[in-house]
N, CA, C and O atoms as a CHARMM CRD file, in Angstrom:
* protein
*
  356
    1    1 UNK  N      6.27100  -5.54100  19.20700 PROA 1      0.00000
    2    1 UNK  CA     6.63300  -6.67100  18.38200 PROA 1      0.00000
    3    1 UNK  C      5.47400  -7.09700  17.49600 PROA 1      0.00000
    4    1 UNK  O      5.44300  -7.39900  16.30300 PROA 1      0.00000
    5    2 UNK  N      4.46200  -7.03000  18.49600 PROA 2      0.00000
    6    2 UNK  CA     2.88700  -7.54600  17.71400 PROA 2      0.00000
    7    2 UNK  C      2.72800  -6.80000  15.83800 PROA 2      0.00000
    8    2 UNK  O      2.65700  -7.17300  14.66700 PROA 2      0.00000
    9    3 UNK  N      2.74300  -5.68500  16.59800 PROA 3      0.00000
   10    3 UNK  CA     2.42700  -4.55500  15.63400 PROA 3      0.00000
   11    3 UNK  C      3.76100  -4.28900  14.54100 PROA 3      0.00000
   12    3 UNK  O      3.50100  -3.95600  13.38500 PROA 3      0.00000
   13    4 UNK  N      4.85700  -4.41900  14.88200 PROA 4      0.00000
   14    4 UNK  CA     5.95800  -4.80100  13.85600 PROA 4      0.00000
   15    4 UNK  C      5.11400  -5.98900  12.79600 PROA 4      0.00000
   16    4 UNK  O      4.85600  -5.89800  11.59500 PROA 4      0.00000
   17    5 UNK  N      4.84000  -7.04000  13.72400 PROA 5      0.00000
   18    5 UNK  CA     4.62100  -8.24000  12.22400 PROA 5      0.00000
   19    5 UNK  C      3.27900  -7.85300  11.54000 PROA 5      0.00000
   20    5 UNK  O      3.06300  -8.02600  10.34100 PROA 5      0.00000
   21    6 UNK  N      2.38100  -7.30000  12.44300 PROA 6      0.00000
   22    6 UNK  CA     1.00800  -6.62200  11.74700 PROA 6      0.00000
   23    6 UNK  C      1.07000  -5.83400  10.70200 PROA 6      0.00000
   24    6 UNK  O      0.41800  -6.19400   9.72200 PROA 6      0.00000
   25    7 UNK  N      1.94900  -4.40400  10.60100 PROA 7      0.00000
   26    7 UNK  CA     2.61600  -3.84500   9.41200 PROA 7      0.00000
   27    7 UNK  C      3.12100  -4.72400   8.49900 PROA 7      0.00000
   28    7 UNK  O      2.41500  -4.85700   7.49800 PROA 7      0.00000
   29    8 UNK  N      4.00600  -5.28800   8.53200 PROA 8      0.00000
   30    8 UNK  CA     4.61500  -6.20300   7.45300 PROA 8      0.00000
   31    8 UNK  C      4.03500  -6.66500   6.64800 PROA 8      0.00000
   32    8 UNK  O      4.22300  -6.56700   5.43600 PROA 8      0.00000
   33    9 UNK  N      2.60600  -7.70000   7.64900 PROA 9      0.00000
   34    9 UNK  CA     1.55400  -8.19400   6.82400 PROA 9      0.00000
   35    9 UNK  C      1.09000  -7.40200   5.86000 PROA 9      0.00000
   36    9 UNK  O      1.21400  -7.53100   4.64200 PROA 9      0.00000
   37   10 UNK  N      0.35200  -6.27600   6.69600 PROA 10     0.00000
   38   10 UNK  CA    -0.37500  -5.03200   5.91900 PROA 10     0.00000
   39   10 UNK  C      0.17700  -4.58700   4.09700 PROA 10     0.00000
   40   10 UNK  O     -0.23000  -4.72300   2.94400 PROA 10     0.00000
   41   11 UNK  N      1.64200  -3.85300   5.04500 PROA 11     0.00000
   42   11 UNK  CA     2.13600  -3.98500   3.35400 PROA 11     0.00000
   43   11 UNK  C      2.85100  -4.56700   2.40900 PROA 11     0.00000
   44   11 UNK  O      3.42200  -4.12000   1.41400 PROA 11     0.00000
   45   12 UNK  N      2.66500  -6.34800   3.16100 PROA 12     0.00000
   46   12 UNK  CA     3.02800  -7.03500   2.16000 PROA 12     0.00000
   47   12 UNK  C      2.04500  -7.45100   1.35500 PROA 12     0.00000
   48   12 UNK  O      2.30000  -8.11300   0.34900 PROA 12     0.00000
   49   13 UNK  N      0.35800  -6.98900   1.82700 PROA 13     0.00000
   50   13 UNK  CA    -0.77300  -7.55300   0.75400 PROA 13     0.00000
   51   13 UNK  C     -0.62900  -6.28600   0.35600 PROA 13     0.00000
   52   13 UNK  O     -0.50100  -6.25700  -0.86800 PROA 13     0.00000
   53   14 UNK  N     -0.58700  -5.03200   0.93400 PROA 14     0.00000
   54   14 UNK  CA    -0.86600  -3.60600   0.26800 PROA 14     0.00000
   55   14 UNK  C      0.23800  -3.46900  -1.36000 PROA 14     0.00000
   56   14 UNK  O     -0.06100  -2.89400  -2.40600 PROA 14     0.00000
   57   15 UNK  N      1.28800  -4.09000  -1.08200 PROA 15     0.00000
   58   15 UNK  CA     2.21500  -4.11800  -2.38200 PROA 15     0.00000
   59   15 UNK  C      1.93500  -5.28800  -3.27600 PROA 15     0.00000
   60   15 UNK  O      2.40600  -5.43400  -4.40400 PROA 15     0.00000
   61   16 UNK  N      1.38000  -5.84400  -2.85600 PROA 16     0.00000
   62   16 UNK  CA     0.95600  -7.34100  -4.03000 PROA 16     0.00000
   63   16 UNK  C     -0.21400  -6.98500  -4.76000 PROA 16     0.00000
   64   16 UNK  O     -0.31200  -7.29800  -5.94700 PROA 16     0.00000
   65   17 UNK  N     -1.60900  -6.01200  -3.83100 PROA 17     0.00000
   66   17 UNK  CA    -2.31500  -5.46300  -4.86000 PROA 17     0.00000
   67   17 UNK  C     -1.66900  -4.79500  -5.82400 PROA 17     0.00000
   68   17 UNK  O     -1.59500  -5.06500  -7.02300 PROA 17     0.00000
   69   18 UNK  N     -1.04500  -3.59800  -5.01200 PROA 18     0.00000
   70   18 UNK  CA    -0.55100  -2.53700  -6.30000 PROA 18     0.00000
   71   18 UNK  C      0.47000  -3.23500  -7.36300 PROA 18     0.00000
   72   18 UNK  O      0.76400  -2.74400  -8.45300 PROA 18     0.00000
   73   19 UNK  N      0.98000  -4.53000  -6.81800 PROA 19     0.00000
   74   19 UNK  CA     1.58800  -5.12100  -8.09000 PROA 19     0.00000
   75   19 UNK  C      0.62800  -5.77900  -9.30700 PROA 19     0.00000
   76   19 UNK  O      0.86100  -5.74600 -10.51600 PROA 19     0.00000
   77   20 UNK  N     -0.56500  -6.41100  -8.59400 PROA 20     0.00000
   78   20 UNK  CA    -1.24000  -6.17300  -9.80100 PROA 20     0.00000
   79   20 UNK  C     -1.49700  -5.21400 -10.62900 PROA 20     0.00000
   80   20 UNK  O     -1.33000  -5.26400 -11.84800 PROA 20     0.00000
   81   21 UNK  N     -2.03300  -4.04300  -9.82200 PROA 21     0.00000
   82   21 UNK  CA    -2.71900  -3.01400 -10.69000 PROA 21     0.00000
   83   21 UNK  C     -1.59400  -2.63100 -11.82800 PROA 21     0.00000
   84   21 UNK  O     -1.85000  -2.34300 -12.99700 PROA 21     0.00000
   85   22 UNK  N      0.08400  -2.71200 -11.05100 PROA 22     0.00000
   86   22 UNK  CA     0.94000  -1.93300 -11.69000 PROA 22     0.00000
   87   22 UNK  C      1.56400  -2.81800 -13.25400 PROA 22     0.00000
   88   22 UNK  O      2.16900  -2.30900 -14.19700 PROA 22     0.00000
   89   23 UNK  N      1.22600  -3.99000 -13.10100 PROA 23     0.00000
   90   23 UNK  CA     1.30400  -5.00600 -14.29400 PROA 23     0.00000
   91   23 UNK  C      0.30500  -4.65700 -14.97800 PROA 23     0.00000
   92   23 UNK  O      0.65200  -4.38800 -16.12800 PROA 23     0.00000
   93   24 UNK  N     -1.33400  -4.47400 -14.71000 PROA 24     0.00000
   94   24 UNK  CA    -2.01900  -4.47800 -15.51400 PROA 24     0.00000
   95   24 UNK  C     -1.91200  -3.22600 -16.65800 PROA 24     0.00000
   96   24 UNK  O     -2.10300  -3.23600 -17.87400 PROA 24     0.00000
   97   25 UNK  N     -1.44900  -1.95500 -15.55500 PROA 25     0.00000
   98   25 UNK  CA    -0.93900  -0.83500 -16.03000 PROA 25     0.00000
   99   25 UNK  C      0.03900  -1.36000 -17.63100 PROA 25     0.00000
  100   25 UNK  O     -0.51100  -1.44200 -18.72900 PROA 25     0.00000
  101   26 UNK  N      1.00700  -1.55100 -17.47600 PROA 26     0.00000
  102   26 UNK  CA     2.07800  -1.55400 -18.09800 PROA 26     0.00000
  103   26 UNK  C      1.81000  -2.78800 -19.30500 PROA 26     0.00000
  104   26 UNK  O      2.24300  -2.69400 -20.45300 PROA 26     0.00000
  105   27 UNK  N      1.01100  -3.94300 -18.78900 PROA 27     0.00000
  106   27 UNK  CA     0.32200  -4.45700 -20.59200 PROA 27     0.00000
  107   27 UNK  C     -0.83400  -3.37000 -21.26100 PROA 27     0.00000
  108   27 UNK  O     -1.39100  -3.57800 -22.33900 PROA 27     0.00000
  109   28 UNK  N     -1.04000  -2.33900 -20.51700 PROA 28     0.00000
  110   28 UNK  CA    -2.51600  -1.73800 -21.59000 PROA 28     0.00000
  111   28 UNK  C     -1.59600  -0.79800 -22.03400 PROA 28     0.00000
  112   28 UNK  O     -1.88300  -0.37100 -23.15300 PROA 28     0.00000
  113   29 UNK  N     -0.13200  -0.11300 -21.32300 PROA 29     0.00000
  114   29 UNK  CA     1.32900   0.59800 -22.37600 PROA 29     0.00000
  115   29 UNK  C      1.98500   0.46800 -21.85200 PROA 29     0.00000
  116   29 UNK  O      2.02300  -0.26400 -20.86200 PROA 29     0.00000
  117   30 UNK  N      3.03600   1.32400 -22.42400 PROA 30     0.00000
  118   30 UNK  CA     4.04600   1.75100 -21.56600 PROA 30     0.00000
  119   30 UNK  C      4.12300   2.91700 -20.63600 PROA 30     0.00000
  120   30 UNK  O      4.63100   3.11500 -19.53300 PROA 30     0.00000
  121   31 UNK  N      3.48900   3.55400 -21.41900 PROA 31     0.00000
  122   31 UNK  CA     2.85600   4.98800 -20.88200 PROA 31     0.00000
  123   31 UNK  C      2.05700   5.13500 -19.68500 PROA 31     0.00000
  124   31 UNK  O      2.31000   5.85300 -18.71700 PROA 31     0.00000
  125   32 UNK  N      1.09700   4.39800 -19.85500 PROA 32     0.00000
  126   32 UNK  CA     0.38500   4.17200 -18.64100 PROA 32     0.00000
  127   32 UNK  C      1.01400   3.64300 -17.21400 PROA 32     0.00000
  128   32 UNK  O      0.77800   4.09100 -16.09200 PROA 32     0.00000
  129   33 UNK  N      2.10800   2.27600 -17.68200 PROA 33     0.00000
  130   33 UNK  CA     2.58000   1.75400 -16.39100 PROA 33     0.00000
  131   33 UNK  C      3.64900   2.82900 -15.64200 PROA 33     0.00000
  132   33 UNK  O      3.97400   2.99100 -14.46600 PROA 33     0.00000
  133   34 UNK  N      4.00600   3.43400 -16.81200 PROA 34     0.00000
  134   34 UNK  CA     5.51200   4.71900 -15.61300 PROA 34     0.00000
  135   34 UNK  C      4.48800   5.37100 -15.08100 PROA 34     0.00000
  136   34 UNK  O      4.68000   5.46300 -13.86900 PROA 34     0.00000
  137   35 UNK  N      2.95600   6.13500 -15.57800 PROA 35     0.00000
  138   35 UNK  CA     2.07500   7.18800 -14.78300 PROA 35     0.00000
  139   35 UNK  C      1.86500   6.45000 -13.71300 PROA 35     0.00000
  140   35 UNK  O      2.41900   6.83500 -12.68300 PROA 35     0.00000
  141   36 UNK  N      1.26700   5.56700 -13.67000 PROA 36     0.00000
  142   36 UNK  CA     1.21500   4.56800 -12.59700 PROA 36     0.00000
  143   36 UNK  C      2.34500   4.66000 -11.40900 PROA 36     0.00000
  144   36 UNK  O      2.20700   5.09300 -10.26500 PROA 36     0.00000
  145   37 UNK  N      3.63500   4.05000 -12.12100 PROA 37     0.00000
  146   37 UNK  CA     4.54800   3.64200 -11.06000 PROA 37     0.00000
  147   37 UNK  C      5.21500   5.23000 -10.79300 PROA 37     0.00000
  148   37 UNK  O      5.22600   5.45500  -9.58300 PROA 37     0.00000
  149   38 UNK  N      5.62700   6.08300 -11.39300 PROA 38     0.00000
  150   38 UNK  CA     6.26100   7.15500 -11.18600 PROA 38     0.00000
  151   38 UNK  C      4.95400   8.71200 -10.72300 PROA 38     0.00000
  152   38 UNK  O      5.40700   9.85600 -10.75300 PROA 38     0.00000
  153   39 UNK  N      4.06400   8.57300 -10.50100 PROA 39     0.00000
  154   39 UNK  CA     2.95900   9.96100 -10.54300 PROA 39     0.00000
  155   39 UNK  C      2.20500   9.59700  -9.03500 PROA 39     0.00000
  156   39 UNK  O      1.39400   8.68200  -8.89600 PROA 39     0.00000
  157   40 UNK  N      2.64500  10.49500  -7.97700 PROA 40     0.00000
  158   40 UNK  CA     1.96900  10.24400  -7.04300 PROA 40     0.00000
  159   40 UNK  C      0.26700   9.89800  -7.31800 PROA 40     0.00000
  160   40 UNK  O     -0.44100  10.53300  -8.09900 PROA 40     0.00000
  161   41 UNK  N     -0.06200   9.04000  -6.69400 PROA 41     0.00000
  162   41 UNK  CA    -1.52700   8.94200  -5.93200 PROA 41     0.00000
  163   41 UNK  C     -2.17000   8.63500  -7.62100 PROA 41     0.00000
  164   41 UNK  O     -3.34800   8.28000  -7.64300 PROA 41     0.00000
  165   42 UNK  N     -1.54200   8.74400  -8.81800 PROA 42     0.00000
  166   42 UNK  CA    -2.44700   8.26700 -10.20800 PROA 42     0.00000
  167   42 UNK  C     -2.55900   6.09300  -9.88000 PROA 42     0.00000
  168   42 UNK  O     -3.17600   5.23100 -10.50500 PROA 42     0.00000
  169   43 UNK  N     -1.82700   6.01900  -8.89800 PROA 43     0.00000
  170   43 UNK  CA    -2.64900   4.41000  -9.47800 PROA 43     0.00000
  171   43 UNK  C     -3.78200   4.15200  -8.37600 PROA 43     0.00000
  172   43 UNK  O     -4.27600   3.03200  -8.24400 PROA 43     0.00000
  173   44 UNK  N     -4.14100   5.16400  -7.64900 PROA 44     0.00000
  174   44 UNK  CA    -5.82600   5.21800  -7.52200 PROA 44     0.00000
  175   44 UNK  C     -6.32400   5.69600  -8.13900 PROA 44     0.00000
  176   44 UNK  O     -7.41500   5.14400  -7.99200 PROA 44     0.00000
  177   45 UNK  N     -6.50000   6.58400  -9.03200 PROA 45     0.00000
  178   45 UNK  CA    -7.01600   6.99700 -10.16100 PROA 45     0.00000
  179   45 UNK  C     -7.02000   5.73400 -11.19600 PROA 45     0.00000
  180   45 UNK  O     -8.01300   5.14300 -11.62100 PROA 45     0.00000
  181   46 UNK  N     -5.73100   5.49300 -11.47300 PROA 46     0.00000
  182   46 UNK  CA    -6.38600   4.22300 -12.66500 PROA 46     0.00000
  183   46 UNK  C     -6.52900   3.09700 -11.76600 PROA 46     0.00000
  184   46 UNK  O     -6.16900   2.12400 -12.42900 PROA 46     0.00000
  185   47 UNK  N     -6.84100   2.73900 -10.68700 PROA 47     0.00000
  186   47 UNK  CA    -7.53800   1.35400 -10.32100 PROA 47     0.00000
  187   47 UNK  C     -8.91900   1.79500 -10.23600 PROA 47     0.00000
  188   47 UNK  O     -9.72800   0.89300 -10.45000 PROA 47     0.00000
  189   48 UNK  N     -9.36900   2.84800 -10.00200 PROA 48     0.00000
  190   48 UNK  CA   -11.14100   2.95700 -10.26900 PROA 48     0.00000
  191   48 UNK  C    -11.26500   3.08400 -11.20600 PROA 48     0.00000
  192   48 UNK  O    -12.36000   2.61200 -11.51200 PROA 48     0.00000
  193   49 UNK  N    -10.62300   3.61100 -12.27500 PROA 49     0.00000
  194   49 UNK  CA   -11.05500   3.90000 -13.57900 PROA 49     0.00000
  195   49 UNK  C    -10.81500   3.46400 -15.18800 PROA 49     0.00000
  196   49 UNK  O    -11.18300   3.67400 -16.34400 PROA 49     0.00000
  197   50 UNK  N     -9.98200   2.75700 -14.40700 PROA 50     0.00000
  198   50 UNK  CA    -9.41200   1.87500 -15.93700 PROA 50     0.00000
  199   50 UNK  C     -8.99100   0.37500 -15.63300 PROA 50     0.00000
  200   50 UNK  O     -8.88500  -0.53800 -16.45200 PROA 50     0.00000
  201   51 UNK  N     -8.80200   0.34100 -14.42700 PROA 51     0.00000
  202   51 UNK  CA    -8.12600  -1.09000 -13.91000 PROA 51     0.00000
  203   51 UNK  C     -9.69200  -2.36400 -13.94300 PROA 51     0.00000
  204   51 UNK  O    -10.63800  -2.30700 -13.15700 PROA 51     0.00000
  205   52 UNK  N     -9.60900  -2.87000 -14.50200 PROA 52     0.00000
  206   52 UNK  CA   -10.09900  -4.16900 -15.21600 PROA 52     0.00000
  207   52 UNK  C     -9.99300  -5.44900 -14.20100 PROA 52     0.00000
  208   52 UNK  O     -8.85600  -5.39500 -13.73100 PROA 52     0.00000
  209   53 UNK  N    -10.56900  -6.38600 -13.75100 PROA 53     0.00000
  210   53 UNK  CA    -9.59300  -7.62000 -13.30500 PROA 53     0.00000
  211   53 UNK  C    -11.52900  -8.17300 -12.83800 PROA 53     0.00000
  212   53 UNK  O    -12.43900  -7.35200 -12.94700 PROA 53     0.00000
  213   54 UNK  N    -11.74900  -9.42500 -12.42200 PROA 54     0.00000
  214   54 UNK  CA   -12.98800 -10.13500 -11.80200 PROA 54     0.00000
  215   54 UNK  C    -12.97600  -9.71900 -10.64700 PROA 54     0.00000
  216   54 UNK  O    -14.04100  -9.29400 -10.20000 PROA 54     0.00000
  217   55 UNK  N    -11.84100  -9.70800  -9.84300 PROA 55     0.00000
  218   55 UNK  CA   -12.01400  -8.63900  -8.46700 PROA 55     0.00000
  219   55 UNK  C    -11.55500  -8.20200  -8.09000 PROA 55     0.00000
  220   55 UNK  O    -10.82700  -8.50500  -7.14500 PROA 55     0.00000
  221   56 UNK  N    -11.75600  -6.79600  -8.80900 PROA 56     0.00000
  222   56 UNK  CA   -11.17700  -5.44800  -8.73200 PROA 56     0.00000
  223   56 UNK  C    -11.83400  -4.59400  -7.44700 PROA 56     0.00000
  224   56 UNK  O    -11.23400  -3.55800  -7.16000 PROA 56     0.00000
  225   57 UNK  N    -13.07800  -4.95800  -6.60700 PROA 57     0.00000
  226   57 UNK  CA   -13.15100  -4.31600  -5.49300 PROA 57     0.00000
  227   57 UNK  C    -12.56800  -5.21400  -4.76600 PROA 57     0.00000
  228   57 UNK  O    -12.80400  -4.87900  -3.60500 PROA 57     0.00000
  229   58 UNK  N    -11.82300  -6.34200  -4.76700 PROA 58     0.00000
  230   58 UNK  CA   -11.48900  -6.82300  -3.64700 PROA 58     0.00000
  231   58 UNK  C     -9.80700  -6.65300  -3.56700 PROA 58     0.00000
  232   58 UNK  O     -9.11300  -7.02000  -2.61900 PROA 58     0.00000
  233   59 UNK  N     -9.41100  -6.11400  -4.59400 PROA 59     0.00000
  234   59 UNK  CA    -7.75500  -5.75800  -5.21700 PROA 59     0.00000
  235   59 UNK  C     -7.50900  -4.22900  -4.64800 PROA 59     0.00000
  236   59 UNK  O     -6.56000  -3.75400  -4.02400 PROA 59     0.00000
  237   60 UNK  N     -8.57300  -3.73100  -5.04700 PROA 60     0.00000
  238   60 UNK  CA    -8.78900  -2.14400  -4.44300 PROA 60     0.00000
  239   60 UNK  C     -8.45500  -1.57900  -3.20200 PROA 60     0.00000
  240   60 UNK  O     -7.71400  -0.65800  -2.85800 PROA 60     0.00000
  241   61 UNK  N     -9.40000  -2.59000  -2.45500 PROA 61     0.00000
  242   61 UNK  CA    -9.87300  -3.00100  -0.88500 PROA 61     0.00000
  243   61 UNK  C     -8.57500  -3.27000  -0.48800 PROA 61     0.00000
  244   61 UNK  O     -8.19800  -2.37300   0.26700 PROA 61     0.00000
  245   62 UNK  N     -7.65100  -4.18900  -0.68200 PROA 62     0.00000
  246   62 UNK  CA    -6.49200  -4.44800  -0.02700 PROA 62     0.00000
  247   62 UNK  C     -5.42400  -3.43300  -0.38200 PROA 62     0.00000
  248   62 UNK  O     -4.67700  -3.08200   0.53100 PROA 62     0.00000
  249   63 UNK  N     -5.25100  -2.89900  -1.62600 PROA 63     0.00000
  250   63 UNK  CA    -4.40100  -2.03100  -1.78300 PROA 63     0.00000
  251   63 UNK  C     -4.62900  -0.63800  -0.61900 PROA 63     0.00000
  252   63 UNK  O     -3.72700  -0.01900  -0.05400 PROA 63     0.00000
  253   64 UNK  N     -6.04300  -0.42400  -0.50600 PROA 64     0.00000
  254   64 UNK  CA    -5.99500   1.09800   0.01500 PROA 64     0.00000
  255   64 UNK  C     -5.86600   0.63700   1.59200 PROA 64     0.00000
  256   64 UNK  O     -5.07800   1.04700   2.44500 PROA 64     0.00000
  257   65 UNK  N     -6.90000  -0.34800   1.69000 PROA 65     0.00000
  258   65 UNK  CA    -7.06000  -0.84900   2.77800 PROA 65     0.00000
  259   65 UNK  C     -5.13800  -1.37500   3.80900 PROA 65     0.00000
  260   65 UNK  O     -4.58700  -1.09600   4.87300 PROA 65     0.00000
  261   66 UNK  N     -4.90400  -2.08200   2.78400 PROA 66     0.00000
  262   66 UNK  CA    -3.39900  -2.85800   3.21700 PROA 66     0.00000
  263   66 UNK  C     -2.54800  -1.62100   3.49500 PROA 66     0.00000
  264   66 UNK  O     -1.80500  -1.69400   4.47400 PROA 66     0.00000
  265   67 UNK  N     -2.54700  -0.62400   2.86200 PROA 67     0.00000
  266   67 UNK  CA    -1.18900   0.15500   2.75600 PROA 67     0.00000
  267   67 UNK  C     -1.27200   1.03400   4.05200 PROA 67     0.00000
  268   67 UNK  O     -0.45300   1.27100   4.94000 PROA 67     0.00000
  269   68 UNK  N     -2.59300   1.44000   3.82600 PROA 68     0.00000
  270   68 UNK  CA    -3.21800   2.43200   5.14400 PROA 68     0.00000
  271   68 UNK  C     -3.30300   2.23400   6.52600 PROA 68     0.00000
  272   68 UNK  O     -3.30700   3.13500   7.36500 PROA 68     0.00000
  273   69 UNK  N     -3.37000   1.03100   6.74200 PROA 69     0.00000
  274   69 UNK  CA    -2.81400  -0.20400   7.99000 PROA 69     0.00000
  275   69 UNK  C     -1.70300  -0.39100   8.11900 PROA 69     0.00000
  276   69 UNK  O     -1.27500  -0.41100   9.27300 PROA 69     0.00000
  277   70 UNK  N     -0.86800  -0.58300   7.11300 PROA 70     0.00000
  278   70 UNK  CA     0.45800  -0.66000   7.36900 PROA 70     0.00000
  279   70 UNK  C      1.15200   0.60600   8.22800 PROA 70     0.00000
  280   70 UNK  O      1.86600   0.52700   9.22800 PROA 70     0.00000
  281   71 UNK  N      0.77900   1.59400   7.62500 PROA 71     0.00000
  282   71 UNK  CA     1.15200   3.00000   7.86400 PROA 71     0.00000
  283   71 UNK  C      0.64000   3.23200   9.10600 PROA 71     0.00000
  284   71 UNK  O      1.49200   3.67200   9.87900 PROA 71     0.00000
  285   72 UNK  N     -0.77800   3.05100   9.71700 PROA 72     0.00000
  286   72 UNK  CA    -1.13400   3.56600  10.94900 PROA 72     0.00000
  287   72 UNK  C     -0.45200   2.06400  11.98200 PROA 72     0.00000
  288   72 UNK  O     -0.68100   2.31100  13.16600 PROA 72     0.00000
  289   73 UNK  N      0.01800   1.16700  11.88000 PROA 73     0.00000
  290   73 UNK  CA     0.56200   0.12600  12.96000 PROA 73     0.00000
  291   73 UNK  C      1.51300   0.51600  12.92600 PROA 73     0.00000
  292   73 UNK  O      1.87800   0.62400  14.09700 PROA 73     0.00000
  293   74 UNK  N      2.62400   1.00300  11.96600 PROA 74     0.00000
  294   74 UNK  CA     4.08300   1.28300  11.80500 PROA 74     0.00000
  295   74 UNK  C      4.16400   2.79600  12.81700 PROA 74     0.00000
  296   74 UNK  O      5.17400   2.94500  13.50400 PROA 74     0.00000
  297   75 UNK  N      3.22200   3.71500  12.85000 PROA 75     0.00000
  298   75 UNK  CA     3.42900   4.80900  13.21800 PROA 75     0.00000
  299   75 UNK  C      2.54500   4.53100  15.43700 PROA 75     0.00000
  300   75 UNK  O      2.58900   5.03500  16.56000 PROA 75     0.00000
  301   76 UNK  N      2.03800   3.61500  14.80300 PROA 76     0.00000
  302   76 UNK  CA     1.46200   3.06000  16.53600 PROA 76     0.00000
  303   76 UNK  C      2.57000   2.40200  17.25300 PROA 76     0.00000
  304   76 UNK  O      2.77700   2.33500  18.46500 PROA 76     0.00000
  305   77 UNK  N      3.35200   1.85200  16.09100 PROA 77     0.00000
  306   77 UNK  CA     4.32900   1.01700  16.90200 PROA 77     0.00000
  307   77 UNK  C      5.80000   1.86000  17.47900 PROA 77     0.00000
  308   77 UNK  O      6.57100   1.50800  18.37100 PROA 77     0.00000
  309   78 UNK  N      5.83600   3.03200  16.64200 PROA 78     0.00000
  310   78 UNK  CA     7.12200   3.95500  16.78200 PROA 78     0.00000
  311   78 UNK  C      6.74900   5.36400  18.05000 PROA 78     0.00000
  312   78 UNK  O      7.51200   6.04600  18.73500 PROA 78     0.00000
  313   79 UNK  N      5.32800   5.34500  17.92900 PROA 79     0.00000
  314   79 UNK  CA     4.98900   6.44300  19.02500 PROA 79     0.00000
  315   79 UNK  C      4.95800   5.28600  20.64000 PROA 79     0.00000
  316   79 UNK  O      5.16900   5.80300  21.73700 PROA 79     0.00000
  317   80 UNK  N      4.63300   3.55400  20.49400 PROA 80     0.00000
  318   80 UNK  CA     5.26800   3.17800  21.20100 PROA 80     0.00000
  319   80 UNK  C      6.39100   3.31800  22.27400 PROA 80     0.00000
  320   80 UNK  O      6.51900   3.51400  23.48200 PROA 80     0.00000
  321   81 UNK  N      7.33500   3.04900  20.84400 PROA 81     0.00000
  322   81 UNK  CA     8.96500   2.96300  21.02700 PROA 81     0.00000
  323   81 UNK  C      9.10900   4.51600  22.17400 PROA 81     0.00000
  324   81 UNK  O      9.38200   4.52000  23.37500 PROA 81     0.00000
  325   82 UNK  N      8.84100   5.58300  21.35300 PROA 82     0.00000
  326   82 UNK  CA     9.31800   6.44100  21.61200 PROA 82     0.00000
  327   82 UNK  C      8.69200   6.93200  23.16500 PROA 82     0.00000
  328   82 UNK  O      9.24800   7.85900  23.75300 PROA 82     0.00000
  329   83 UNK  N      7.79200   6.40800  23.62000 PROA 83     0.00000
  330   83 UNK  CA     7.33300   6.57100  25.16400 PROA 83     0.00000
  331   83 UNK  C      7.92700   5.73800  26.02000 PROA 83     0.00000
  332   83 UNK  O      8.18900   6.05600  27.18000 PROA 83     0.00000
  333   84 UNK  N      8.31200   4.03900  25.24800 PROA 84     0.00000
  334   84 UNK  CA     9.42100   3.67100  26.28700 PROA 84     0.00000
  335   84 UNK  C     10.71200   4.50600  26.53500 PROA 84     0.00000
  336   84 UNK  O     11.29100   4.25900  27.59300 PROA 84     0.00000
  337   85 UNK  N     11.20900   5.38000  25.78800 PROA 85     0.00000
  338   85 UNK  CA    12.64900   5.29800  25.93700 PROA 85     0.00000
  339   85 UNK  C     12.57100   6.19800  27.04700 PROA 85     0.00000
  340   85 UNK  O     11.81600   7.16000  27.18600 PROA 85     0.00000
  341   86 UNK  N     13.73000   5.62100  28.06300 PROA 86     0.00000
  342   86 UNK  CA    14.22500   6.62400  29.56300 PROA 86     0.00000
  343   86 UNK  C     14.63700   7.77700  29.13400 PROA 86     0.00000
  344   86 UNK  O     15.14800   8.22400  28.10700 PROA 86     0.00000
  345   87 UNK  N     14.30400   8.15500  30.13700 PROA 87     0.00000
  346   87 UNK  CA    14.56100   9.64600  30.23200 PROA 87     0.00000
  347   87 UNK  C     16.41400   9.67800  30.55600 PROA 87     0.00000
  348   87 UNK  O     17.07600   8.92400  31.26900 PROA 87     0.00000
  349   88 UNK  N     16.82600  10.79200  29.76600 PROA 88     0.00000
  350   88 UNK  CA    18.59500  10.78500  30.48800 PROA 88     0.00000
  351   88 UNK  C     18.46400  12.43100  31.82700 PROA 88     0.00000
  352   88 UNK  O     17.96100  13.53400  32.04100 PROA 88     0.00000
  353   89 UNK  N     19.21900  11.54500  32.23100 PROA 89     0.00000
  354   89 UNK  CA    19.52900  12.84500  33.12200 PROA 89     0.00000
  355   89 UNK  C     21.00500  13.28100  33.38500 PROA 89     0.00000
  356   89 UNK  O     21.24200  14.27800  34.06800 PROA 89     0.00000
């Protein structure tokens, strides 16, 4: 249960960074915001390298940080699950 609301948290800051980055994307074009939203793994590429903001290591930090937490509690919490369940006989 713990770890259910721990994920949630995780990638509910992990998606609020990348919603910045993915706005900032899409005012510098149009072009840029679909590479962004549609091109695996390019909006770490443009958050080190083009993404702009006063705190951009701390936007960074939660995006890689948030999402990557999310993912390892979600997968802690399902290898959980899956050791409770009884055995059938």
């Amino acid at each position: 249960m713990i770890l259910d609301v721990l994920g949630l948290v995780f990638s509910a800051l992990g998606l609020a960074c990348a919603a910045m980055v993915l706005i900032h994307a899409f005012r510098r074009s149009v072009g840029t915001g679909f590479m962004v939203l549609c091109i695996p793994c390019y909006i770490l590429y443009y958050a080190f390298s083009q993404f702009e903001h006063g705190r951009k290591s701390l936007i960074i930090a939660g995006l890689v940080g948030g999402l990557t937490l999310a993912g390892a509690t979600r997968a802690m919490s399902t290898e959980r699950r899956v050791l409770e369940l009884p055995v059938a006989r």
